[in-house]
TORKE-542741 format. One record per residue: x, y, z of N, C-alpha, C, CB in turn; residue number from 1. Coordinates in steps of 0.05 Angstrom, whole numbers. Atoms other than C-alpha are relative to their C-alpha. Glycine has a CB too. Example, Ala and Ser with C-alpha at 12.3 -4.5 7.8 and 13.67 -1.06 7.14 Angstrom:
<site <18 -24 0> <246 -90 156> <18 24 0> <-20 1 25> 1>
<site <-16 -24 -1> <273 -21 143> <-15 22 14> <9 9 -29> 2>
//
This chain:
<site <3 26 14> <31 -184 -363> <22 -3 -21> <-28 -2 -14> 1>
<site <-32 5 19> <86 -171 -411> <23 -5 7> <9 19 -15> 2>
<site <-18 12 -10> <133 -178 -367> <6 -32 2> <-3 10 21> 3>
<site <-2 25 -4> <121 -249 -350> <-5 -16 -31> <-21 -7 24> 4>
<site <-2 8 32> <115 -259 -437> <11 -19 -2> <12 16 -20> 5>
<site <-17 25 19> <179 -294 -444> <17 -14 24> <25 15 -28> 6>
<site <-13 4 -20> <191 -323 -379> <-24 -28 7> <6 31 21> 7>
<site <22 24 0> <127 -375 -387> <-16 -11 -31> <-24 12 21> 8>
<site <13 12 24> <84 -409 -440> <-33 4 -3> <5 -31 2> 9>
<site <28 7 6> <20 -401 -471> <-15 0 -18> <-12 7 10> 10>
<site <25 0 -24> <-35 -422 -479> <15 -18 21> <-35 -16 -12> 11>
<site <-7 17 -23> <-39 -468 -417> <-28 -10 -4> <11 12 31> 12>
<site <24 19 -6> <-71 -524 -406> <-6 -25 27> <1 -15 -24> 13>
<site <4 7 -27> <-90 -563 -338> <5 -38 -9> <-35 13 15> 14>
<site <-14 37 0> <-63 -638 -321> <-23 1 27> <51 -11 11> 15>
<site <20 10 -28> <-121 -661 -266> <-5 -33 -8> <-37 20 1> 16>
<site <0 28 -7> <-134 -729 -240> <-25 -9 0> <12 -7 24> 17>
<site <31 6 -2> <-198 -769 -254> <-8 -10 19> <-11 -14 -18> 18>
<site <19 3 -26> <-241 -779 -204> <-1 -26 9> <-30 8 -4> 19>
<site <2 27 -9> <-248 -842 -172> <-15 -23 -3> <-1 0 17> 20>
<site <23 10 12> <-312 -864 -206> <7 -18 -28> <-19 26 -5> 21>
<site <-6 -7 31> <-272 -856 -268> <26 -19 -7> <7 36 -5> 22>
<site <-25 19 4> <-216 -904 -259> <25 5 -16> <-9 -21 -11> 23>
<site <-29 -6 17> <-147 -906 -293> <-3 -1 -29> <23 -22 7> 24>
<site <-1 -3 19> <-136 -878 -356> <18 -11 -24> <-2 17 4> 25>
<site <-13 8 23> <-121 -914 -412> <11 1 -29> <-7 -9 -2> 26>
<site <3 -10 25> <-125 -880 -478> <6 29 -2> <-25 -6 -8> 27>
<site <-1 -29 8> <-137 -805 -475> <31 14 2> <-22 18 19> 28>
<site <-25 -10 -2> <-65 -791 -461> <17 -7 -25> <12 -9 25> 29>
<site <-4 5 32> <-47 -827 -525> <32 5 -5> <-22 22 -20> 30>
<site <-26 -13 10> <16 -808 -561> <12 21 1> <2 0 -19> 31>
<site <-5 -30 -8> <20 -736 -541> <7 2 27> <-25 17 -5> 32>
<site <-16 -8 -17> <40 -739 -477> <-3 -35 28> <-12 38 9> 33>
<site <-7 27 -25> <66 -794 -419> <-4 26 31> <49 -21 -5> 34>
<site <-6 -13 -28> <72 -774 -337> <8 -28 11> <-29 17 17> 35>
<site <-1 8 -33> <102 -791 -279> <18 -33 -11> <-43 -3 22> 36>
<site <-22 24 8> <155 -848 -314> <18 -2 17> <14 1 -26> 37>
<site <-25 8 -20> <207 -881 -271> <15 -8 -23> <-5 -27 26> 38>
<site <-21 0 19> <278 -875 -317> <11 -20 14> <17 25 -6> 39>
<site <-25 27 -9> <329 -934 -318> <14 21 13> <22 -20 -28> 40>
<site <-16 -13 -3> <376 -879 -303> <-4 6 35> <-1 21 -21> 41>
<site <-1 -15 -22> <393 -851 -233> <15 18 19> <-3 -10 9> 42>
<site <-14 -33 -11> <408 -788 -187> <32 -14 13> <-25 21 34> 43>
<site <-33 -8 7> <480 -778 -188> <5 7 27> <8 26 -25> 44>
<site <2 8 -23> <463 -762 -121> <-5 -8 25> <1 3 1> 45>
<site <10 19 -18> <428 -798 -76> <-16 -27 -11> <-18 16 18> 46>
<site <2 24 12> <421 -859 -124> <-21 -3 -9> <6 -19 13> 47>
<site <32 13 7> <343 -868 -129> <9 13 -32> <-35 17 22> 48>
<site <9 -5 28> <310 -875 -203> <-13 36 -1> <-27 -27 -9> 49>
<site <14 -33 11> <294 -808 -238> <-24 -6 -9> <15 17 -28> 50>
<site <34 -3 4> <228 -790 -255> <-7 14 -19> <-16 11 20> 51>
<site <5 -14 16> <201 -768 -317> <-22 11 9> <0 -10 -22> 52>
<site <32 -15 -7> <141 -707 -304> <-14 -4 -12> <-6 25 0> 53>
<site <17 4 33> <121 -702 -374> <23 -10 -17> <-14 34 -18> 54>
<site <-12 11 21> <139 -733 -434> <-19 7 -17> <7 -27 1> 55>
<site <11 -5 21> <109 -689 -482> <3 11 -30> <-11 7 8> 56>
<site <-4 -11 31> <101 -677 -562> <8 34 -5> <-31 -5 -16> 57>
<site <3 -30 11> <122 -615 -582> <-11 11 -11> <11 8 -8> 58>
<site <30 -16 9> <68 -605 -629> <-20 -5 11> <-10 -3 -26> 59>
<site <25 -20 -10> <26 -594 -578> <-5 31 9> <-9 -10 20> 60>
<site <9 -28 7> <-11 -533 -579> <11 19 28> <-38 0 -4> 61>
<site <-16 -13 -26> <22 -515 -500> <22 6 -11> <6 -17 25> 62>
<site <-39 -7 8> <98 -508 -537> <-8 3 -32> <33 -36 7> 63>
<site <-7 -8 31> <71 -483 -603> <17 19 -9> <-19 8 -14> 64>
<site <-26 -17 6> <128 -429 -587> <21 -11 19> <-3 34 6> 65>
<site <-22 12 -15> <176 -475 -559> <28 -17 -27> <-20 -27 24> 66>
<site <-18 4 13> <240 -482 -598> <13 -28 9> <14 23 2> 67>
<site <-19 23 -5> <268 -560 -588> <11 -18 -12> <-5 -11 12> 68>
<site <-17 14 28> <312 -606 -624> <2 -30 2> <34 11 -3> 69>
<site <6 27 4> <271 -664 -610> <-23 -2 -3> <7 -17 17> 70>
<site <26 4 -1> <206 -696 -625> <-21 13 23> <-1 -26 0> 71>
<site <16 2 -25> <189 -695 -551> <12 20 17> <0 -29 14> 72>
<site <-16 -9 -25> <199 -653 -486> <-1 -13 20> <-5 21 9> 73>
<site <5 22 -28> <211 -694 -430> <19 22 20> <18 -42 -3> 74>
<site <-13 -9 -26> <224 -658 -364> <3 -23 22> <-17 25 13> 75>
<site <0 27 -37> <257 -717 -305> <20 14 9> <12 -45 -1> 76>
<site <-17 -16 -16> <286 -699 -251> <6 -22 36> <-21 36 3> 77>
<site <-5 13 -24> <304 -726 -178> <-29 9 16> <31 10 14> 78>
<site <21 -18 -11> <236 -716 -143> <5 -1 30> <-30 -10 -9> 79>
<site <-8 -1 -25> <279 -732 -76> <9 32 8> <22 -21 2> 80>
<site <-26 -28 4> <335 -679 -90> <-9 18 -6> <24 1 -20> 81>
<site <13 -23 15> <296 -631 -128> <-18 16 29> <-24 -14 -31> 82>
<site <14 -17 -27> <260 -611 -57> <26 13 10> <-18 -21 27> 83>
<site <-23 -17 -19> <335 -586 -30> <17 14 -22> <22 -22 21> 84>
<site <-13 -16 22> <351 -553 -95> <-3 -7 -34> <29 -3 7> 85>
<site <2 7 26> <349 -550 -174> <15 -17 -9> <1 16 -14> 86>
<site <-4 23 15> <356 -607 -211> <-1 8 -31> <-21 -21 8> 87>
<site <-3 -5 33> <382 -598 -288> <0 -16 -11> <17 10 -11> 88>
<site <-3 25 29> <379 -651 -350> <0 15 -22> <-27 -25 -5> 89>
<site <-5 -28 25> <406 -624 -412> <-14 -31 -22> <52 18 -9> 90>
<site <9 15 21> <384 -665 -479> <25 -14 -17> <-18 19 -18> 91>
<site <-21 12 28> <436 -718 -516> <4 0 -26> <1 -21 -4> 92>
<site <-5 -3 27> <452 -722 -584> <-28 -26 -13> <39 -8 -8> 93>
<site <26 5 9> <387 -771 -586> <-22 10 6> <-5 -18 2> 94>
<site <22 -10 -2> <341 -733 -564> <-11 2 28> <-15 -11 -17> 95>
<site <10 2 -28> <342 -759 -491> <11 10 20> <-3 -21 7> 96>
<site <-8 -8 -24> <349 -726 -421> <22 -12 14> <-19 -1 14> 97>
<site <-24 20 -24> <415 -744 -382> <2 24 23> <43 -10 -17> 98>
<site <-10 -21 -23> <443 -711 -320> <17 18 -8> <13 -12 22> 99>
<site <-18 -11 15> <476 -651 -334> <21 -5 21> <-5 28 -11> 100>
<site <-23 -4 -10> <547 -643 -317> <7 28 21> <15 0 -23> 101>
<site <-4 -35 -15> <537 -567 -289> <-16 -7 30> <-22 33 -24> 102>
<site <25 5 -18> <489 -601 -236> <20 5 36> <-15 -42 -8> 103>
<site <-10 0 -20> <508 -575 -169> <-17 -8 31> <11 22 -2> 104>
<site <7 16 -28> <497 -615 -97> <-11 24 19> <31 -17 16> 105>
<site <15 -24 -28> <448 -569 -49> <11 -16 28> <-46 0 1> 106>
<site <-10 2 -28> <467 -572 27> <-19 -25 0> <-4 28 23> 107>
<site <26 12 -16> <430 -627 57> <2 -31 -18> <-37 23 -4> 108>
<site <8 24 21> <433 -676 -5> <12 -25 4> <6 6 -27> 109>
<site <-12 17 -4> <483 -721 13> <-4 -15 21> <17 6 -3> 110>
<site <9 6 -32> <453 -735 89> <-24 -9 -13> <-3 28 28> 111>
<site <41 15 -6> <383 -758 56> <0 -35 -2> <-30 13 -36> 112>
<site <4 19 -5> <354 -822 75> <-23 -4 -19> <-2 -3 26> 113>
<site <20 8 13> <323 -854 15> <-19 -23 2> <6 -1 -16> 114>
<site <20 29 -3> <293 -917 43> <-24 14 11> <13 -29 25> 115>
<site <24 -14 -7> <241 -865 70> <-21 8 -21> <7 21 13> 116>
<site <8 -13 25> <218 -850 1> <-22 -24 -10> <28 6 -24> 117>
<site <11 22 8> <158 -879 -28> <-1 1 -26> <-22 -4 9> 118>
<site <1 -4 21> <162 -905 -92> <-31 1 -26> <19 -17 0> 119>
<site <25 -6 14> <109 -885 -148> <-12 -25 -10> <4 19 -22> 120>
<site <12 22 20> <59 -929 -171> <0 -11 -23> <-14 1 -2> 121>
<site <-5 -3 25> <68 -951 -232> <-27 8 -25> <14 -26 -3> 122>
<site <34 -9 9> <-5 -934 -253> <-3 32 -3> <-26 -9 27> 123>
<site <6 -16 -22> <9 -866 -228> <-9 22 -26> <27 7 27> 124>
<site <6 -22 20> <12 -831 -297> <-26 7 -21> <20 -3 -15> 125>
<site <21 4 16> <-48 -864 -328> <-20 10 16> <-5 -26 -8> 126>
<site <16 -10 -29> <-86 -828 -261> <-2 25 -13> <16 1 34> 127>
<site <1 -38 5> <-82 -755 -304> <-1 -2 -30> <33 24 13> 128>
<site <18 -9 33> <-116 -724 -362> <8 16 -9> <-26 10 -5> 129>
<site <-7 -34 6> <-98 -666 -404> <-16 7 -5> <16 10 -17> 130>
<site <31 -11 16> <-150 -619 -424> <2 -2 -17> <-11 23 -1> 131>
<site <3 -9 39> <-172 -609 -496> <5 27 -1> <-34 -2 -18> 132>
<site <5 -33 1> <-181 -538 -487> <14 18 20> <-29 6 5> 133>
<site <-15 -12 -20> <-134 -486 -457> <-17 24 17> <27 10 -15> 134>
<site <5 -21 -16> <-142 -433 -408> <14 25 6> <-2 -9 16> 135>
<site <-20 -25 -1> <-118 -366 -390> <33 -11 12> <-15 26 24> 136>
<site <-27 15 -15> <-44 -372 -373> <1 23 24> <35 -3 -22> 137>
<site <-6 -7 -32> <-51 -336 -303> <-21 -3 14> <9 30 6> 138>
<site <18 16 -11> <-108 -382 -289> <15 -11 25> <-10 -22 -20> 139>
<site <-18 12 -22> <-62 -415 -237> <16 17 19> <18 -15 -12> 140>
<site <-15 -25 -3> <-25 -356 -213> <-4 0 28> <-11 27 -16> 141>
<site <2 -1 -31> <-52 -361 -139> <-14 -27 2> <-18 27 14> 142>
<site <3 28 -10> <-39 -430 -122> <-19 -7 10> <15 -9 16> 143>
<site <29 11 -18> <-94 -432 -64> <-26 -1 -3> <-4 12 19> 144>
<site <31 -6 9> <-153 -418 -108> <-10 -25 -6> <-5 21 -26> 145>
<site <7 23 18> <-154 -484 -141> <2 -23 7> <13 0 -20> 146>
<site <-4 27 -13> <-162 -556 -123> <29 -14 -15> <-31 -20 -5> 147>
<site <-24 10 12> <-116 -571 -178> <13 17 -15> <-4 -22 -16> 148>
<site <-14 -23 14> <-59 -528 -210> <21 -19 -22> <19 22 26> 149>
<site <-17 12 14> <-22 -582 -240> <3 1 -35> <-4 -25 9> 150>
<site <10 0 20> <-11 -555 -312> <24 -1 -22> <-19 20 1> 151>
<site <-19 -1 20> <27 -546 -378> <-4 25 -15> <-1 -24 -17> 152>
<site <6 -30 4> <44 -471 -394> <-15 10 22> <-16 5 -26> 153>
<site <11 -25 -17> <19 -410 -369> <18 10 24> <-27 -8 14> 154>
<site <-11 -13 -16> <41 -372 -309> <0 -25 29> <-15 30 2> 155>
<site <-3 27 -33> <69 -419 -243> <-20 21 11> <41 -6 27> 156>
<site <10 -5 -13> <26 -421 -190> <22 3 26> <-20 -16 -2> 157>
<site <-25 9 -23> <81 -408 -135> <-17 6 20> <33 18 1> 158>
<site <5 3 -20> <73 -429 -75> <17 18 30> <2 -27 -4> 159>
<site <-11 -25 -10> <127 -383 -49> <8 23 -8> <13 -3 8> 160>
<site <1 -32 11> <157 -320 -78> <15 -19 -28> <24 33 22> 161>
<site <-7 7 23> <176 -327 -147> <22 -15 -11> <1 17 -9> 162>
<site <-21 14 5> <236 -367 -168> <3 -12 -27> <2 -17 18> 163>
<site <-16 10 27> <268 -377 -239> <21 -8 -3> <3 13 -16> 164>
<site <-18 12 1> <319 -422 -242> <27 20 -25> <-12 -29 -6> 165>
<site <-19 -13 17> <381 -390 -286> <8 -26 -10> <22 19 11> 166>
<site <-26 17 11> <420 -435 -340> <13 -1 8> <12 1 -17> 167>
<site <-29 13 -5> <477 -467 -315> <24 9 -29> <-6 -40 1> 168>
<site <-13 5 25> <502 -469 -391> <10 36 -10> <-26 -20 -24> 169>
<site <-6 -24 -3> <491 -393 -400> <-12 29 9> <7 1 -17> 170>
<site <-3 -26 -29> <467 -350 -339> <-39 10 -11> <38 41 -9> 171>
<site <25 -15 9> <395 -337 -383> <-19 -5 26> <-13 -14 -30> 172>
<site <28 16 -8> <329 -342 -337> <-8 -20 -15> <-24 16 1> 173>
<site <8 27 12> <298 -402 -353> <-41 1 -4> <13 -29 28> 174>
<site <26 -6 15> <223 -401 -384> <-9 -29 24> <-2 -5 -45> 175>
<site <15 34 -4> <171 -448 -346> <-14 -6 -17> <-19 -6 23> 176>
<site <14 25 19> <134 -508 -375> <-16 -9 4> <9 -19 -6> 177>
<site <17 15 -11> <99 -535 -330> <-3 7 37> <11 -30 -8> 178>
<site <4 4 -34> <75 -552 -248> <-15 -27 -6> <-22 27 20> 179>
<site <15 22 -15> <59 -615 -219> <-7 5 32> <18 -27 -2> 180>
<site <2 -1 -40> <19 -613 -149> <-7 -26 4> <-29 21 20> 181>
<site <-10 30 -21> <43 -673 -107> <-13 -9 8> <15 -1 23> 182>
<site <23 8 -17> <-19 -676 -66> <-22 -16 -17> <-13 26 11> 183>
<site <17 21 19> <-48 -712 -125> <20 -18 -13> <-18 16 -26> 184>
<site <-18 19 7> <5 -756 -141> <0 -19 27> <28 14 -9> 185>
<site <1 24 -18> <17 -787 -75> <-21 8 23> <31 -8 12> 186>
<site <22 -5 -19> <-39 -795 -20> <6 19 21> <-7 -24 12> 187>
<site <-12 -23 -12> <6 -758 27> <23 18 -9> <5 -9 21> 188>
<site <-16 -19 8> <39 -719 -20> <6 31 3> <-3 -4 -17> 189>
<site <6 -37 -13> <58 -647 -11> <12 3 -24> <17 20 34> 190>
<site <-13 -13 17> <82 -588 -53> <1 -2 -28> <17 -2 6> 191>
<site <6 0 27> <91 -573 -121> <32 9 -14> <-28 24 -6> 192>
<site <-29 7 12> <144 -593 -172> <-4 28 -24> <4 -40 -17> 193>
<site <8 -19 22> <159 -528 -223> <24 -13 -21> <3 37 8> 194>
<site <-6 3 24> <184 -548 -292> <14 19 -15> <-19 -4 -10> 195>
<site <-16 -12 25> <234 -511 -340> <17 2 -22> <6 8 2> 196>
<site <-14 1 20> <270 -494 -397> <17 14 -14> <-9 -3 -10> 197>
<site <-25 -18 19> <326 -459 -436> <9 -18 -25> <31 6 21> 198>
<site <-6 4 34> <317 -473 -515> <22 -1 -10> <-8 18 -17> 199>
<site <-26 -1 11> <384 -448 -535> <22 -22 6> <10 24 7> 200>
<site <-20 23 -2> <423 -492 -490> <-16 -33 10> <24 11 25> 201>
<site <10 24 5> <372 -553 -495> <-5 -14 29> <20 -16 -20> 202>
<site <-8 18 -44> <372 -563 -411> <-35 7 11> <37 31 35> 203>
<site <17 -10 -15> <320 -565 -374> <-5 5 42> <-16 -15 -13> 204>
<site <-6 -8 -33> <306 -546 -292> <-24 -6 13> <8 34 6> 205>
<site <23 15 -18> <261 -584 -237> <-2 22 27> <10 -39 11> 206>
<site <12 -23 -23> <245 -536 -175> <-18 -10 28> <-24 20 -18> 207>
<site <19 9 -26> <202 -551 -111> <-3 22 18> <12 -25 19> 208>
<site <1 -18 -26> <165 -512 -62> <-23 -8 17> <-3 31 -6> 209>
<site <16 11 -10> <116 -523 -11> <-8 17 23> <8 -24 3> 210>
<site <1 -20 -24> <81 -483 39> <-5 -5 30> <-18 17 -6> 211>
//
């Protein structure tokens, strides 16, 4: 367990989707954290809008040891591109996510067909809750146990063998932050988006896997 110390976050706390009874959420997400935002901005390589995951406070109690040099953490990323390789965004001098410059083109990326892509609802973020209350952080740890793994902190649930993105900026492993699972985002969604970070050089790293 110490191993995985400084290579994740915790506590952790679970992002799940209310039930259908329960309709779209309006409030409880509040000022502490956004999801699932469509950015003016767009991928550098295959054109579509970026996607913010989270857009969350840093004083919350998930990054109460998270070193950042803005109010907020916002992880966006290409959620096309990010399935054929890591996707980086470093932080500007305001505080906001751009594309980094170190960002390198995976095989395959330049051949994709985005008119196949569906775009997100725009509802899609007010569809997910955070908990109040955290949980162990290797609650998630074996993806297949759980209906929902989608969380903030703790240990990824990988879906395949382990994978930590490295800084671009300087070679460190990169700490995760988060998971989104897809299968609750879009009706026929698959797979699961992993989230990261590297404090020192202010970047962060999007991931995908799927079984």
């Amino acid at each position: 367990m110490k191993a995985s110390a400084g290579i994740c976050l915790s506590p952790q706390v679970s992002l799940y989707k209310v039930k259908e009874n329960e309709g779209a959420d309006d409030t409880p997400l509040g000022n502490s954290i956004s999801m699932l935002l469509t950015s003016a901005d767009n991928c550098e390589w295959c054109g579509s809008q970026l996607t913010t995951l989270i857009d969350l406070n840093v004083r919350h109690p998930a990054l109460q040891d998270v070193s950042w040099n803005s109010e907020r953490l916002q992880v966006q990323t290409c959620v096309i591109c990010s399935c054929y390789g890591v996707v980086y965004m470093e932080m500007d001098s305001a505080g906001e996510p751009c594309w980094s410059a170190h960002n390198v083109m995976p095989m395959g990326a330049d051949d994709l067909d985005t008119d196949d892509y569906v775009q997100l609802a725009p509802d899609a973020g007010r569809q997910f809750r955070i908990a109040t209350a955290p949980r162990h952080a290797f609650h998630a740890s074996e993806w297949a146990m759980e209906p929902s793994i989608s969380q903030i902190g703790g240990h990824p649930g990988w879906v395949q063998d382990a994978e930590y993105p490295n800084c671009l900026c300087c070679s460190s492993r990169m700490r995760a932050v988060g998971q989104m699972d897809w299968s609750e985002v879009e009706e026929y969604g698959d797979g699961m988006y992993y989230m990261f970070i590297c404090e020192p050089c202010q970047m962060t790293a999007v991931s995908y896997q799927q079984s």
